[in-house]
N, C-alpha and C positions, 0 to 999 in steps of 0.2 A: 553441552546440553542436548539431550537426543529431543527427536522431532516433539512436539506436543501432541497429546490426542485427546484429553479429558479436557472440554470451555467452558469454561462457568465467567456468564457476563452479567454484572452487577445492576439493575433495574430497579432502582429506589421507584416511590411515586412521584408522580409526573414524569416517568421515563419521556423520553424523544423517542416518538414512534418510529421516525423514519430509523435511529438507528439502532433500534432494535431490532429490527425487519433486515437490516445490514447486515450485522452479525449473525443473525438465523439465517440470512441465506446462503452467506461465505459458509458457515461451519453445519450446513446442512449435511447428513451423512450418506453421501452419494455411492458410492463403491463404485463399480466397475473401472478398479485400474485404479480409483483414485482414493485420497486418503478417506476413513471411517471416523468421524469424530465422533465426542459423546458430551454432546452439547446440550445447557440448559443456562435458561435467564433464572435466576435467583434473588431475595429481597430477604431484607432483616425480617420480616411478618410477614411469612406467605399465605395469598389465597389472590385475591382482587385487587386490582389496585388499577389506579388510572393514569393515562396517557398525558403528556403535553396539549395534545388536541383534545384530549376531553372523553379517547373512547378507550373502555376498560383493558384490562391485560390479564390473566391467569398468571401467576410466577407462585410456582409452585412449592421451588426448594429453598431454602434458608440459605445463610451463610455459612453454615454448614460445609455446603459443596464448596466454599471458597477454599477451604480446609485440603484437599484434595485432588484441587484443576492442575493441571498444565500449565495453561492459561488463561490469565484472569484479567475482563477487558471491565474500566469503571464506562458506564453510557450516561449522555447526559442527560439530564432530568431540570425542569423547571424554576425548583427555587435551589439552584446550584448556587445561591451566596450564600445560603446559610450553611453550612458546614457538615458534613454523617454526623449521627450519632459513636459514641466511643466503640460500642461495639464494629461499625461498620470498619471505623478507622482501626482495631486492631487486629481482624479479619485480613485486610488489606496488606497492612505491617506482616502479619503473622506468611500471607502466604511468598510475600518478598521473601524473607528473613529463610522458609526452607527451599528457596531456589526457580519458584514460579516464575513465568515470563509474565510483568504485571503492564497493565497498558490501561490508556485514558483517550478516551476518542471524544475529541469537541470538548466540552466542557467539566467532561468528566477527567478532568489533568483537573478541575479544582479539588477534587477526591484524593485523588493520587498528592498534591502539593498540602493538604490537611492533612495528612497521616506523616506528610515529610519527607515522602518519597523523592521528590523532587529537589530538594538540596542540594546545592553543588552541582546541577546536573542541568543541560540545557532540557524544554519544554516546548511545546507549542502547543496552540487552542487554536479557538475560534477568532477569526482577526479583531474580530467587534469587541472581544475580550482579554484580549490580549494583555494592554495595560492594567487592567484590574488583574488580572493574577500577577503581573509584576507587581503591583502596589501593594497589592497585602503577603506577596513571598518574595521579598528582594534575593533571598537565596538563590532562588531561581533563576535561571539564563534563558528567556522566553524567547523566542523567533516566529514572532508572526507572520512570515511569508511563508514558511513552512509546510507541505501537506503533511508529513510524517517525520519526527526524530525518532533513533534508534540510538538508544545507550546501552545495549545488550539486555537484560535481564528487567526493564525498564524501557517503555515504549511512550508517545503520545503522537496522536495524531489533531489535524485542523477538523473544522467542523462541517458537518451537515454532509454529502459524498462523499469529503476525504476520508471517511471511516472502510469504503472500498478499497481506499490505498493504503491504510493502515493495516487493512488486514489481509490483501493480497501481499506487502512486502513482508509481512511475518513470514508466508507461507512460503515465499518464493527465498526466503531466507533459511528457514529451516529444511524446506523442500523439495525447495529447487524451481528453476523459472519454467521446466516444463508443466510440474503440477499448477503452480500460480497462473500459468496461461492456459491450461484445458480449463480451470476451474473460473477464471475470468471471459472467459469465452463460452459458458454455460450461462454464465448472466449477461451477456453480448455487452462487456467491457473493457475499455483498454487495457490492457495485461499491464502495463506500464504508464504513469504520465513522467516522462521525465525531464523534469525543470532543474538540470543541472546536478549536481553534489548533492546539495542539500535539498532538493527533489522541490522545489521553489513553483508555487502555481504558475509563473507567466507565462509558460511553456509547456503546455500538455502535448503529448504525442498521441493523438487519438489513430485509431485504426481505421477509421472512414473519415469519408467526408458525406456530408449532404449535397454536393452539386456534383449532377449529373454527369456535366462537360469534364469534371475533373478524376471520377469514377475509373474511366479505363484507365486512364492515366498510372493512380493509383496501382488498382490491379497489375497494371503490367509492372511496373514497379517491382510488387512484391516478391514476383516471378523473377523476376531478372537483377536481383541486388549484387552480384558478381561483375554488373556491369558500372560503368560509371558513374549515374546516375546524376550526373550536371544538373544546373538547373536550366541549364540552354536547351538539353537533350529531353527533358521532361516538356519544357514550354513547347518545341517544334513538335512533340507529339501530342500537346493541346492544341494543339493550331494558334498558338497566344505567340507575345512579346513577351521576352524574360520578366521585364518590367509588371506588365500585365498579369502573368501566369503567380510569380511571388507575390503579387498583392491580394490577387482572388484565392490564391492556395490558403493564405495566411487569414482571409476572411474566414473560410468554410471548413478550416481547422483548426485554428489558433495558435497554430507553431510556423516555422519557416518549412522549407522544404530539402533543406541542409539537416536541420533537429529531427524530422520527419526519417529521414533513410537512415542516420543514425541509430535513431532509436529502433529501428527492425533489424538495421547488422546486428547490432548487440545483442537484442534478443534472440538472434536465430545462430547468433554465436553460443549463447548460453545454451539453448536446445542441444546443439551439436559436441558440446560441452558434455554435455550429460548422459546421451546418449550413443556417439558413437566413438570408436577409437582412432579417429583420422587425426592423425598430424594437426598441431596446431599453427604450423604454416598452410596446410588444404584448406584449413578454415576458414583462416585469412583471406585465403583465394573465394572461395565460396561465396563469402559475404561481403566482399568486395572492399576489404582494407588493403589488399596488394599482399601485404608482407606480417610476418608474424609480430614485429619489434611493431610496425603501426596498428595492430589488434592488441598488443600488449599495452600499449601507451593510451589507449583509450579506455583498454577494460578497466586498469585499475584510474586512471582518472576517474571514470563513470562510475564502475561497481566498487571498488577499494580491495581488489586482491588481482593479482594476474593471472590469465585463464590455467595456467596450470595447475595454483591453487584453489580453484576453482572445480576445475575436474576433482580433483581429488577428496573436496567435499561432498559433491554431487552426482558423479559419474555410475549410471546405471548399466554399464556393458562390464 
């Protein structure tokens, strides 16, 4: 499936403000270098229609545009138990069935599970909801810990922020993890949280921290990921005890500091991946795995392809 460019994201009444503000600003059409979307919120009965919180919205196009997108994200909306209308749900159907990438952010997977999309297929929502879409779609394979499932063609993400990760892993999926990182670093967001496999909240890899002491640290880190990065060698350059250093890191970011330099090899693996044509034993060196066979053994752990296949989806040189 070649990259998406046309988003039509579905904005019944009562949309969720925040994550319609989510999707308008991932798929804002920015250019310079980077991708040009042709992005629009659309509703069964366009003109006004109102928010979750109570303040109005303009959605202009019909369902119409569902007819046409790329890709087509359901948002969620307020009284998400009662079900779309037949129309919404054949829209939905109809743009699966000619090869759209269809996705359900927060509670909008109860949209996407009413039209039946979800069958057979794992799912995740909003944790608070979770069992309510198991109970009314046993069909369904729900994972509540989940920020984002990816079943190709067929998306859902967790609710309220996780729609950032939902729809930066599209990008960086189709994309590539340089686009997904210039475009996540325009909204000064992690390019990545990554909780394992199945991309699991308890583990975010954020890109800063808030404490000060831990800042250069940081920094120098980032600069120097070729080198070991212990967590001995990190503490002695907090001035802390390892003991001390892993529990205030693990405060002021929510991950370890193992998960922490991980999650920046790999990324700046992926970068180097894409763009340049160095050996992917340089790489290794580079980013501080030692060896090609230990960047191998992690990329597909982590990402699910090994960097050669990888390059060759991705690769801009």
């Amino acid at each position: 499936m070649p990259p998406f460019v046309t988003v039509a994201a579905y904005a019944p009444p009562g949309v969720g403000m925040l994550a319609a503000g989510i999707v308008s600003e991932v798929f804002d059409a920015r250019g310079q270098g980077l991708p040009r979307f042709d992005f629009a919120l659309c509703t069964e009965r366009p003109g006004l229609i109102r928010s979750d919180v109570g303040l109005p919205v303009m959605v202009e196009a019909g369902l119409d545009r569902l007819a046409s997108a790329d890709l087509v994200i359901a948002l969620p909306w307020a009284d998400f138990r009662t079900p779309p209308g037949p129309a919404v749900l054949d829209a939905l159907t109809a743009a699966h069935r000619r090869g759209a990438l269809v996705a359900g952010h927060c509670v909008g997977a109860f949209a996407l599970a009413a039209a039946g999309l979800l069958d057979g297929r794992r799912a995740t929502t909003h944790w608070r909801f979770a069992g309510l879409l198991a109970d009314r779609h046993p069909d369904v394979t729900v994972e509540p810990d989940a920020l984002y499932i990816d079943e190709g063609l067929i998306a859902t993400g967790a609710g309220a922020a996780a729609g950032f990760d939902l729809c930066l892993h599209l990008l960086r999926r189709e994309y590539g993890a340089a686009t997904a990182n210039a475009i996540a670093r325009d909204l000064v967001l992690p390019s990545h949280r990554d909780g394992g496999q199945a991309q699991y909240l308890a583990a975010p890899a954020p890109e800063d921290c808030q404490d000060d002491r831990l800042a250069d640290v940081l920094a120098w880190a980032r600069e120097n990921l070729h080198e070991s990065l212990t967590v001995a060698e990190l503490a002695r350059r907090a001035l802390m005890s390892r003991r001390s250093f892993a529990r205030r890191f693990a405060a002021s970011t929510g991950t370890t500091p193992h998960a922490w330099v991980l999650g920046l090899r790999l990324s700046l693996a992926e970068e180097l991946l894409e763009t340049t044509d160095l050996p992917v034993e340089e790489i290794a060196r580079l980013v501080g795995f030692g060896s090609a066979s230990v960047l191998r053994s992690q990329f597909v752990r982590r990402r699910g392809v090994p960097p050669r296949s990888y390059r060759r989806s991705f690769s801009r040189t």
